[in-house]
MITIPA-714969 format. One line per field, with one value per residue (C-alpha): residue in one letter; z, x, y. Coordinates in nm, 4 decimals, m for minus. Each point is the difference from the previous one (the first is absolute). Layout:
N
code	[A	...]
zz	[Z	...]
xx	[X	...]
yy	[Y	...]
//
This chain:
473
code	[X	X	X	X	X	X	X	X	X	X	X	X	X	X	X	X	X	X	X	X	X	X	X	X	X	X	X	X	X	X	X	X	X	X	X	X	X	X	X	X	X	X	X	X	X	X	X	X	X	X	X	X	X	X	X	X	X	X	X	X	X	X	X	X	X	X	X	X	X	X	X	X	X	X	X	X	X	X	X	X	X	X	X	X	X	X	X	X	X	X	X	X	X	X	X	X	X	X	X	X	X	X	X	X	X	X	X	X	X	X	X	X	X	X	X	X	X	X	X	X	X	X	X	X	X	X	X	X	X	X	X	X	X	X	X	X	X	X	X	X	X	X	X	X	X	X	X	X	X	X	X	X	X	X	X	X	X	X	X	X	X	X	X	X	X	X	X	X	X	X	X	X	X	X	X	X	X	X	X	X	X	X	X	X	X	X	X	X	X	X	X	X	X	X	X	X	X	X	X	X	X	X	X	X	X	X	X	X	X	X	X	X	X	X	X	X	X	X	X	X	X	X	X	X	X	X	X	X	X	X	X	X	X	X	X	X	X	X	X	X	X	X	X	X	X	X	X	X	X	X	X	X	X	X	X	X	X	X	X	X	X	X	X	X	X	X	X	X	X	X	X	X	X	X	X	X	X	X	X	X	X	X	X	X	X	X	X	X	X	X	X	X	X	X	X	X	X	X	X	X	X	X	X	X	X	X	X	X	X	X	X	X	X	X	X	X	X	X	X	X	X	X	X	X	X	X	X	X	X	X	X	X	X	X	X	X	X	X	X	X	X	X	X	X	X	X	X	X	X	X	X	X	X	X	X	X	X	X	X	X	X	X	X	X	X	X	X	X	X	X	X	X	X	X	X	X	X	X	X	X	X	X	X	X	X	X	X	X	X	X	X	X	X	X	X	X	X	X	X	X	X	X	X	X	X	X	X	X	X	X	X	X	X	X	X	X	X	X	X	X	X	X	X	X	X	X	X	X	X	X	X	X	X	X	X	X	X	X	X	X	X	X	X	X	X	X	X	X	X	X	X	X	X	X	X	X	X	X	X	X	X	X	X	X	X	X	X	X	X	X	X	X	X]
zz	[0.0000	m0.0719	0.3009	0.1666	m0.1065	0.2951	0.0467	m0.1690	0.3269	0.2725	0.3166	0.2749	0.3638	0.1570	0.3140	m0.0304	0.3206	0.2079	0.0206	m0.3332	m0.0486	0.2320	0.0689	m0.2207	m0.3054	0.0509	0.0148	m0.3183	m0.1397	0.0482	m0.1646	m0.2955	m0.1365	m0.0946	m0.3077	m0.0294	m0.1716	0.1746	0.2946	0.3523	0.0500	m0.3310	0.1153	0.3567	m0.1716	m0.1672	0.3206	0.1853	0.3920	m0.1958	m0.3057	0.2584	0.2024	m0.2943	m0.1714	0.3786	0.0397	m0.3888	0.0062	0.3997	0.1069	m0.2807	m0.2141	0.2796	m0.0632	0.3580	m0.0246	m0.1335	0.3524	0.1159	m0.1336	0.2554	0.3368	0.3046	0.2993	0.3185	0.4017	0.2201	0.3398	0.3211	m0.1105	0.1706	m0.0833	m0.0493	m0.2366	m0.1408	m0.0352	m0.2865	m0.1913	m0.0390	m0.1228	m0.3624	m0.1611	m0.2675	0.2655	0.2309	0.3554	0.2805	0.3506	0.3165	0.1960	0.3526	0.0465	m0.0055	0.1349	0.3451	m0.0161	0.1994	0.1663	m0.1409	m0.3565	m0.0728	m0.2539	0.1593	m0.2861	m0.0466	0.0272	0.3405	0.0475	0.0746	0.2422	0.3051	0.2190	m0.2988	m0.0772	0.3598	0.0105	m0.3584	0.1341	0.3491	m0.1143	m0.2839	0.3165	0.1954	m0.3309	m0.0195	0.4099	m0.0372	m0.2800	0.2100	0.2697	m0.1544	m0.2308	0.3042	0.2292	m0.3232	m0.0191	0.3267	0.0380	m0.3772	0.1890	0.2312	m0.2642	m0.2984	0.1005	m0.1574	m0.2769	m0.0292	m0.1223	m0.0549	0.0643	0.2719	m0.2506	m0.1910	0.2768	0.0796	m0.3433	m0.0145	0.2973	m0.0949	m0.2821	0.1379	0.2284	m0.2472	m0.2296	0.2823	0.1485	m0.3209	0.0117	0.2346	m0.2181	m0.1070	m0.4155	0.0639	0.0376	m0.2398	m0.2833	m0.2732	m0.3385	m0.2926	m0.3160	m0.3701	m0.2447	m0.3317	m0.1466	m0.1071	0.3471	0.2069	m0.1504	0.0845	0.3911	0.0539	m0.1200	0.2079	0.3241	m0.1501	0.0418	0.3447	0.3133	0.1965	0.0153	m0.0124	m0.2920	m0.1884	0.1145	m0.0627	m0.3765	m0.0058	0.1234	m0.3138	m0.2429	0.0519	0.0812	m0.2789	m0.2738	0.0923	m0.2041	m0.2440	m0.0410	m0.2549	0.0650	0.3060	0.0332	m0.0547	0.3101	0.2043	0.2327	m0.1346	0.0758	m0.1470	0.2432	0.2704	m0.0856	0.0030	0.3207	0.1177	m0.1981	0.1641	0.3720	m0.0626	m0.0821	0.1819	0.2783	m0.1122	m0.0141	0.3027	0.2475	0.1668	0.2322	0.0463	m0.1159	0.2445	0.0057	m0.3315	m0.3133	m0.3720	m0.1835	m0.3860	m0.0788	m0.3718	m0.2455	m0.3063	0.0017	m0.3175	0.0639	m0.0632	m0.3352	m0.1133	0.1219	m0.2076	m0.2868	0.0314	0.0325	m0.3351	m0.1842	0.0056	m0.3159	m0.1280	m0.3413	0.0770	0.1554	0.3260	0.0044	m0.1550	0.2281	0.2952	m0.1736	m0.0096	0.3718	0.0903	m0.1792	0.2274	0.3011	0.3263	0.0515	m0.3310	0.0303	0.3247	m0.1765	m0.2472	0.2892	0.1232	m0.2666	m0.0520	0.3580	0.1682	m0.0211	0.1359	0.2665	0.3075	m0.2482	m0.3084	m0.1245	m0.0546	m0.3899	m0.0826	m0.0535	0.3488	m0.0118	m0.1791	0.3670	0.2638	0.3560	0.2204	0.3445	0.3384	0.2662	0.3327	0.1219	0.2444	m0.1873	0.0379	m0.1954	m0.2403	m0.0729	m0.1172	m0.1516	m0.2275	m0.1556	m0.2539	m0.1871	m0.3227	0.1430	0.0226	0.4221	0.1170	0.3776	0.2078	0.2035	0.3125	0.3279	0.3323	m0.0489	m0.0833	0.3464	0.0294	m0.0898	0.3098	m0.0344	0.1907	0.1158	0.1309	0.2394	0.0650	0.1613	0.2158	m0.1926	m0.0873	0.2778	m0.2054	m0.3255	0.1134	0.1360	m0.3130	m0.1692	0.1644	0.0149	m0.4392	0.0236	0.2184	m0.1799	m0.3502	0.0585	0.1711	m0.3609	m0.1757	0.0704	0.0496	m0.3070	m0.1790	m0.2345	0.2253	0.1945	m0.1294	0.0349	0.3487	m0.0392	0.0478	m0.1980	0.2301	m0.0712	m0.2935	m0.3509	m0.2393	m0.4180	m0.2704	m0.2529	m0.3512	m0.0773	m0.3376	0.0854	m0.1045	0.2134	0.2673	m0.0517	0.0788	0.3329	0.1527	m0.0846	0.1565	0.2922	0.1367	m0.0012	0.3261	m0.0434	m0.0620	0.3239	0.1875	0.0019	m0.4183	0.0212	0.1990	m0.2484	m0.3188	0.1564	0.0804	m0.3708	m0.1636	0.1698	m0.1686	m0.3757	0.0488	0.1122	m0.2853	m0.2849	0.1205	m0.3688	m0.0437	0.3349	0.0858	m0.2724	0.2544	0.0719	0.3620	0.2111	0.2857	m0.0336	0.3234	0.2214	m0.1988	m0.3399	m0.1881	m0.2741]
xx	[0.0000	0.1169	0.0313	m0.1943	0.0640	0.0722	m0.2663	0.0346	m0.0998	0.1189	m0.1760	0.2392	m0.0274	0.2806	0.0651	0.1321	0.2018	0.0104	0.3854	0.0555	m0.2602	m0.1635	m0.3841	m0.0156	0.1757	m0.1878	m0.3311	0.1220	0.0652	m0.3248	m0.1820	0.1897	m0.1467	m0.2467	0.1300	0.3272	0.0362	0.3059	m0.0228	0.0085	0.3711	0.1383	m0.1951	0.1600	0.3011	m0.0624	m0.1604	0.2678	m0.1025	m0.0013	m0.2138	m0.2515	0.0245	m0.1339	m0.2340	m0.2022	0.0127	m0.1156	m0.2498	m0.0830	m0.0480	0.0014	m0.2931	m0.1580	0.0895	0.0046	m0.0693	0.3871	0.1145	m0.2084	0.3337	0.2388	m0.0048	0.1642	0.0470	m0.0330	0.0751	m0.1873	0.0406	m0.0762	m0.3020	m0.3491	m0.2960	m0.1830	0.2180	0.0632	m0.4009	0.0542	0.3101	m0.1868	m0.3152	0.1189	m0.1861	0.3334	0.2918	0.1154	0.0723	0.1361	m0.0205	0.1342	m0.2518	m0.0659	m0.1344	0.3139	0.2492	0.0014	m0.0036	0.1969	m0.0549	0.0801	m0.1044	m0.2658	0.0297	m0.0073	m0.1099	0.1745	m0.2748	0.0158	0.3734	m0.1585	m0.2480	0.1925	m0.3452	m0.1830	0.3389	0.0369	m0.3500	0.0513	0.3216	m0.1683	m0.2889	0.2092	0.2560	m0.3431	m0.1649	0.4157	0.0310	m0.3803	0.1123	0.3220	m0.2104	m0.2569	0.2411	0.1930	m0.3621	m0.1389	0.2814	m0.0533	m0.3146	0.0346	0.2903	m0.2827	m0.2805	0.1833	0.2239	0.2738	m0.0621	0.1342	0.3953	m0.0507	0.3580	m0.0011	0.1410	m0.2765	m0.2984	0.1961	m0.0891	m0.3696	m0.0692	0.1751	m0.1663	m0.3428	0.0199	0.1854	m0.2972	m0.2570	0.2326	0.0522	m0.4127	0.1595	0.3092	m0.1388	0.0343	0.2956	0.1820	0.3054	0.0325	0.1920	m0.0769	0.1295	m0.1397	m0.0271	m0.1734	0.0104	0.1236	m0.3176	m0.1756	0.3080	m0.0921	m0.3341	0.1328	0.1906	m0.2044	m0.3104	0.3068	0.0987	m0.3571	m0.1069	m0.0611	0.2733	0.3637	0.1023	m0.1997	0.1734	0.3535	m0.0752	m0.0734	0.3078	0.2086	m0.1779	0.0613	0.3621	0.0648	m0.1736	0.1150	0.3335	m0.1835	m0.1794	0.1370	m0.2508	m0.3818	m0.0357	0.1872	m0.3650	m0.1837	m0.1358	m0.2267	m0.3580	m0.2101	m0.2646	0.0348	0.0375	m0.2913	m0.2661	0.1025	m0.0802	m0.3440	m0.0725	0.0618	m0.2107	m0.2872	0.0607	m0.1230	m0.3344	m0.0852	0.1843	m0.2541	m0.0790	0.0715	0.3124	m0.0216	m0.0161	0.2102	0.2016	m0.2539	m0.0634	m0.2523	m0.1012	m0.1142	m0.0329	m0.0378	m0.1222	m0.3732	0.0827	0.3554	m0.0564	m0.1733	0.2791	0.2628	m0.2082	0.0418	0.3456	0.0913	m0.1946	0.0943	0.3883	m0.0303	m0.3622	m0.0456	m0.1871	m0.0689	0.0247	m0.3964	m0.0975	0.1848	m0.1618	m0.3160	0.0685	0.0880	m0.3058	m0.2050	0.0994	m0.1248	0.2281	0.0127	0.1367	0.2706	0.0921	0.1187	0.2079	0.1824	0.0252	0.1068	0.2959	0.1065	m0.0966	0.3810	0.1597	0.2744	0.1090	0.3287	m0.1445	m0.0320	m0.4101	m0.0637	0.0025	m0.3195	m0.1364	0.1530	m0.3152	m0.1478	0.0371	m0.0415	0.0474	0.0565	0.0721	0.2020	0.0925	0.3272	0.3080	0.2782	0.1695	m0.2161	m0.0731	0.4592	m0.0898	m0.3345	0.1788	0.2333	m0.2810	0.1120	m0.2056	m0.3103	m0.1150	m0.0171	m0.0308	0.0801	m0.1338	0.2917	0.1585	m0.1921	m0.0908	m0.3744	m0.1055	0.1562	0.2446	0.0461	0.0798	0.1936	m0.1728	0.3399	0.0606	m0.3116	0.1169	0.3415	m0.1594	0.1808	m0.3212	0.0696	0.3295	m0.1333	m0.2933	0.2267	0.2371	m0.3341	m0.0960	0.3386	m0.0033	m0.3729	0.0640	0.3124	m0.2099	m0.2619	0.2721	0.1324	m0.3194	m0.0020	0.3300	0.1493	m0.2659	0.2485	0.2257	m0.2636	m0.0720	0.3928	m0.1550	m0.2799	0.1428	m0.0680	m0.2745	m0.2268	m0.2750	0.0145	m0.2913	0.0561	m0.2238	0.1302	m0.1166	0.0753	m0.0613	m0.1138	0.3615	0.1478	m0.2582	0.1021	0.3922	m0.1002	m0.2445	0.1862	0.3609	m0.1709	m0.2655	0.2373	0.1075	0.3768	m0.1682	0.0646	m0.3296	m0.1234	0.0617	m0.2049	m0.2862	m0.0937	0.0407	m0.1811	m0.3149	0.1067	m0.0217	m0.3310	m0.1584	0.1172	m0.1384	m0.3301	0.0071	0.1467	0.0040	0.0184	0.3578	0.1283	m0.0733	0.2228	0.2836	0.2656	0.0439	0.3634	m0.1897	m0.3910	m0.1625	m0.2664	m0.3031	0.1358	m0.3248	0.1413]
yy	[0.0000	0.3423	0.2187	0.2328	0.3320	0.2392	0.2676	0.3079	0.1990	m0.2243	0.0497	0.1647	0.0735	0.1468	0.2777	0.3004	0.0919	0.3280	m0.1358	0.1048	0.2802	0.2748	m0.0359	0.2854	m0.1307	m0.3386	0.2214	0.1589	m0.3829	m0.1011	0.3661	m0.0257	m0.3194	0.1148	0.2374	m0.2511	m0.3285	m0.1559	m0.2078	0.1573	m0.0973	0.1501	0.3564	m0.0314	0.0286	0.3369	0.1549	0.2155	0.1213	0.3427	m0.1240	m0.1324	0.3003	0.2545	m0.3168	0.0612	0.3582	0.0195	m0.2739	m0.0587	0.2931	0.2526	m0.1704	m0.1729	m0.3956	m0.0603	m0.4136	m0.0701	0.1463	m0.3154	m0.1846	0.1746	m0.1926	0.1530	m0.2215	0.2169	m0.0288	0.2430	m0.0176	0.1349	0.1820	0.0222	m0.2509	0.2587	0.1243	m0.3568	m0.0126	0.2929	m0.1308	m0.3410	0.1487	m0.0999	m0.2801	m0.0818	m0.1003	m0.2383	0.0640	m0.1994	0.1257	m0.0423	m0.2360	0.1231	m0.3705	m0.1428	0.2708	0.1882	0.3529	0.1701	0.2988	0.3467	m0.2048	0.3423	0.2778	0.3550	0.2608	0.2814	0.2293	m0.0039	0.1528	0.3331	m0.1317	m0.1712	m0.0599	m0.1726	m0.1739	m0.1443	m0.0967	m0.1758	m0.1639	m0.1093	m0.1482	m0.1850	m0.1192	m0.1398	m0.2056	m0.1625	m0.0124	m0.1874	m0.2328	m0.1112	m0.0780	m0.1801	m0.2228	m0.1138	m0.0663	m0.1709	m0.2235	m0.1174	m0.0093	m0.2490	m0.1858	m0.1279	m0.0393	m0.1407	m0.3176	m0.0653	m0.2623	m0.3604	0.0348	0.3379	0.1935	0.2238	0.3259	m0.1069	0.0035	0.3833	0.1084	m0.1131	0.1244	0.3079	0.1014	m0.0953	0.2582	0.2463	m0.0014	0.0427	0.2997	0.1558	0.1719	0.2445	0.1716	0.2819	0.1285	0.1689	m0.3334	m0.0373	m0.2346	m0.1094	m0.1287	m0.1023	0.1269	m0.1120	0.2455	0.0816	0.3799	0.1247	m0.1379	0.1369	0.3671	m0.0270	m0.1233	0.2855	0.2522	m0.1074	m0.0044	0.3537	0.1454	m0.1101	0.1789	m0.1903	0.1029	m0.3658	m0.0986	0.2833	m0.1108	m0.3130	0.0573	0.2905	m0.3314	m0.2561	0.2829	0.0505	m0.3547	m0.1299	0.2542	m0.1829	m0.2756	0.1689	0.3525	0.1126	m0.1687	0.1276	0.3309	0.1988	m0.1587	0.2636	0.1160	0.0583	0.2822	m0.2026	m0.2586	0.2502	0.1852	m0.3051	m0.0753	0.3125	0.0169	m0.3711	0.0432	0.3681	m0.1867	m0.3168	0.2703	0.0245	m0.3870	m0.0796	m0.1181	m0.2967	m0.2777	m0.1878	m0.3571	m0.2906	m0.2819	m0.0926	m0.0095	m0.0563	0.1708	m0.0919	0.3087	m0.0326	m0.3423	m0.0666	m0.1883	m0.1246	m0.1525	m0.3565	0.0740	0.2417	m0.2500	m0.2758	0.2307	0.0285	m0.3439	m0.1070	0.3413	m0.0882	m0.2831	0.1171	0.1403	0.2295	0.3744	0.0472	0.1488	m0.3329	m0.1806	0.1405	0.0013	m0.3653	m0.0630	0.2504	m0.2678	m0.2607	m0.1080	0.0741	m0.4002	0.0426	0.3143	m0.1754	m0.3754	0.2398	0.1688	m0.3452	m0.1792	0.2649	0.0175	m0.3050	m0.1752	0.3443	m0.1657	0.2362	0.0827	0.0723	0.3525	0.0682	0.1082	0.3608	0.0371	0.0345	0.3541	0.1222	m0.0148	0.2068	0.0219	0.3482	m0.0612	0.2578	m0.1817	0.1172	m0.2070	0.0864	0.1771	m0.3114	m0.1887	0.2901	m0.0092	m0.3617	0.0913	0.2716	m0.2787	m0.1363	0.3586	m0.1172	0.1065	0.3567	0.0797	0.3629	0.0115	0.2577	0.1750	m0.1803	0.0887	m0.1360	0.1135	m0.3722	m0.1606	m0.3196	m0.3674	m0.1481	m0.3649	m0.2520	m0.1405	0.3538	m0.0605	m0.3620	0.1014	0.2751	0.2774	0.2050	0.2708	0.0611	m0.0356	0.2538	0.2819	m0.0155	0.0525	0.2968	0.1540	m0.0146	0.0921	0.3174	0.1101	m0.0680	0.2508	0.2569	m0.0064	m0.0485	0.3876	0.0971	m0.1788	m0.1862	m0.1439	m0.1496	m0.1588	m0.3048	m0.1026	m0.0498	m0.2718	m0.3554	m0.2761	m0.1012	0.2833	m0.0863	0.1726	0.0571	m0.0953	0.0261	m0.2963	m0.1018	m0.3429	m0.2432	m0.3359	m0.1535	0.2305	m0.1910	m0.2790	0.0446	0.2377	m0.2613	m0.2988	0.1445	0.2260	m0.2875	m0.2553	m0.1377	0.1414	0.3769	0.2390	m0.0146	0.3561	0.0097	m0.3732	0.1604	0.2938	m0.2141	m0.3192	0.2441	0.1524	m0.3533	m0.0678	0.3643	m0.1111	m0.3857	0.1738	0.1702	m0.2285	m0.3615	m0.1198	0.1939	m0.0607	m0.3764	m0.0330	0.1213	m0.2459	0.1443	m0.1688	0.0414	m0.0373	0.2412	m0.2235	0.1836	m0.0649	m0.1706	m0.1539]
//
């Protein structure tokens, strides 16, 4: 037989390295594809730093082609800033962030971010710095009275090593302790983001009201122009940005009334009636010949016996690792939670979805741990309470900005969220599970039981790790 003649276009897959080329030249790489014939490597080879360096101010940022930055990753380490502050950098849906767990580490005192806005204000700084000193004297206290009081209610197991009893006792009581730092606790995180999303990060840090924020995005801008010199060099603050905040919390006044909620809650406060037959419609549109109006016209036709065998017969062999089909993002689910700012750090992670948190306060009151009440430590968790509580309000109208550094991660936070039923699916099956931190598993258990009451033909399709005792299905 004769042989096989080689392909004419041979398929190749091959890196290109930030070794051998900057982010921005490897951006550049990428961009000019798309008006060159030769493969990626031959370009690379014609991009100087210099060449890529007046391709991005020409094309980036002078005529607006802002997705080739996308190309240009920077690798960041932040530490030692606030969580509050850490709340704002990772309130960017495209990046990757790995923080410091205060479930696994002791804190240790002094670990708190003083603003600088108090310098010229040495009785609001002391009271700051006090109260900050009591919520760290408190969490000492209670770590080492917790991990006695687990000593004697958690024996140690069978061949279990004593370092290793230590640590699970350890950070049992660390991650009960931890409701009582307060958001001015210090953190550090890694950070992975793309050019044009690093922009967009820094000028949101640029405009707000908080010295640190802007410091913080001063330090990302010069730090990360070390990287990529060019895409980012035109982040800056926005008096766009700046100015809706103003416009919001002046008429935030006006609707501001009403009681503080009780206990930790989920609301659904908006859902589609006609979910299952839209999802129905989705599900048979995808290989259908056909308009989508005809298609629902179709499914409309049917009866909901009928829409609800097509949902199952697409979904029925989802496992509890399989990623559910795109198409249940055509439904949506808004939901208001109110959940300790502990929970609401973890909450925050899913960044896909679109959440609007109301700002930090101690309005709503406290999670207490049970295990706090079990070792006898409520009279110190209580005071600590009241200490942040009293010194919140004392800034609430002293130094409104500064005051919800103050609130621990005890105190309850209100968010507004709007979620697609894929997006369900992921929260609900990782925060209900048996692993999930309890106060996270409380607010999305009750939020689970809301969208089954509404669409038990979507949801009994979930593959839950851990099913809840009322689970129907």
């Amino acid at each position: 037989m004769p042989p096989t003649p080689a392909l004419p276009f041979p398929r190749r897959v091959y890196p290109l390295s930030p070794r051998d080329l900057t982010e921005e030249q490897l951006a550049v790489v990428f961009a000019m594809t798309s008006r060159r014939p030769e493969p990626f490597d031959e370009i690379a080879n014609q991009v100087t730093q210099e060449k890529a360096a007046d391709f991005h101010e020409r094309w980036v940022l002078g005529y607006g082609h802002a997705s080739v930055a996308e190309h240009a990753i920077l690798h960041l380490a932040v530490e030692n800033l606030s969580r509050l502050a850490c709340d704002t950098l990772e309130d960017n849906r495209l990046a990757s962030y790995t923080e410091k767990s205060s479930r696994f580490q002791v804190l240790r005192s002094g670990c708190f971010h003083t603003p600088r806005e108090l310098d010229n204000d040495p009785r609001l700084k002391a009271l700051y710095s006090d109260t900050c000193d009591h919520l760290f004297a408190a969490y000492e206290e209670m770590v080492e009275g917790l991990t006695a009081h687990l000593r004697a209610a958690r024996p140690r197991r069978e061949k279990e090593r004593a370092g290793a009893y230590k640590l699970r006792l350890r950070r049992e009581a660390i991650d009960t302790c931890r409701f009582i730092l307060p958001a001015a606790t210090l953190t550090n995180v890694g950070v992975t983001m793309n050019a044009r999303s690093m922009e967009h990060a820094i000028t949101k840090l640029l405009s707000s009201p908080l010295a640190e924020e802007r410091d913080l995005g001063d330090d990302l801008k010069a730090q990360g122009r070390r990287i990529t010199p060019t895409l980012i060099k035109y982040a800056n603050a926005s008096d766009y940005l700046a100015s809706t905040r103003q416009a919001q919390e002046r008429w935030a006044e006006s609707v501001s009334a009403g009681d503080a909620p009780e206990g930790i809650t989920a609301r659904l406060v908006h859902h589609d009636p006609d979910a299952e037959a839209r999802l129905a419609a989705a599900l048979a549109y995808r290989n259908a010949a056909a308009a989508y109006e005809d298609v629902r016209r179709a499914i409309d036709a049917m009866t909901p016996d009928d829409q609800g065998k097509l949902i199952a017969d697409c979904l029925r062999g989802l496992g509890p690792h399989d990623p559910p089909p795109r198409e249940l993002e055509l439904v949506d689910y808004t939901f208001e939670f109110v959940m300790d700012y502990g929970a609401y750090r973890e909450f925050k992670r899913h960044r896909m979805q679109s959440y609007v948190p109301q700002p930090l306060t101690v309005a709503h009151g406290v999670l207490t741990p049970p295990l706090i009440e079990e070792a006898g430590l409520q009279g110190t968790f209580n005071d600590a309470v009241a200490r942040s509580e009293e010194a919140f309000w004392k800034f609430r109208d002293a130094a409104p900005d500064l005051a919800p550094y103050l609130a621990t991660h005890a105190h309850k936070r209100r968010v507004l969220t709007r979620l697609n039923a894929r997006q369900c699916f992921h929260l609900f099956k990782l925060r209900t599970q048996t692993q999930a931190h309890f106060s996270i598993r409380q607010v999305m258990d009750e939020a689970l039981r809301l969208a089954v009451n509404a669409h038990p033909g979507i949801f009994r399709h979930l593959a839950l790790r851990t099913a809840p005792p009322w689970w129907p299905f």
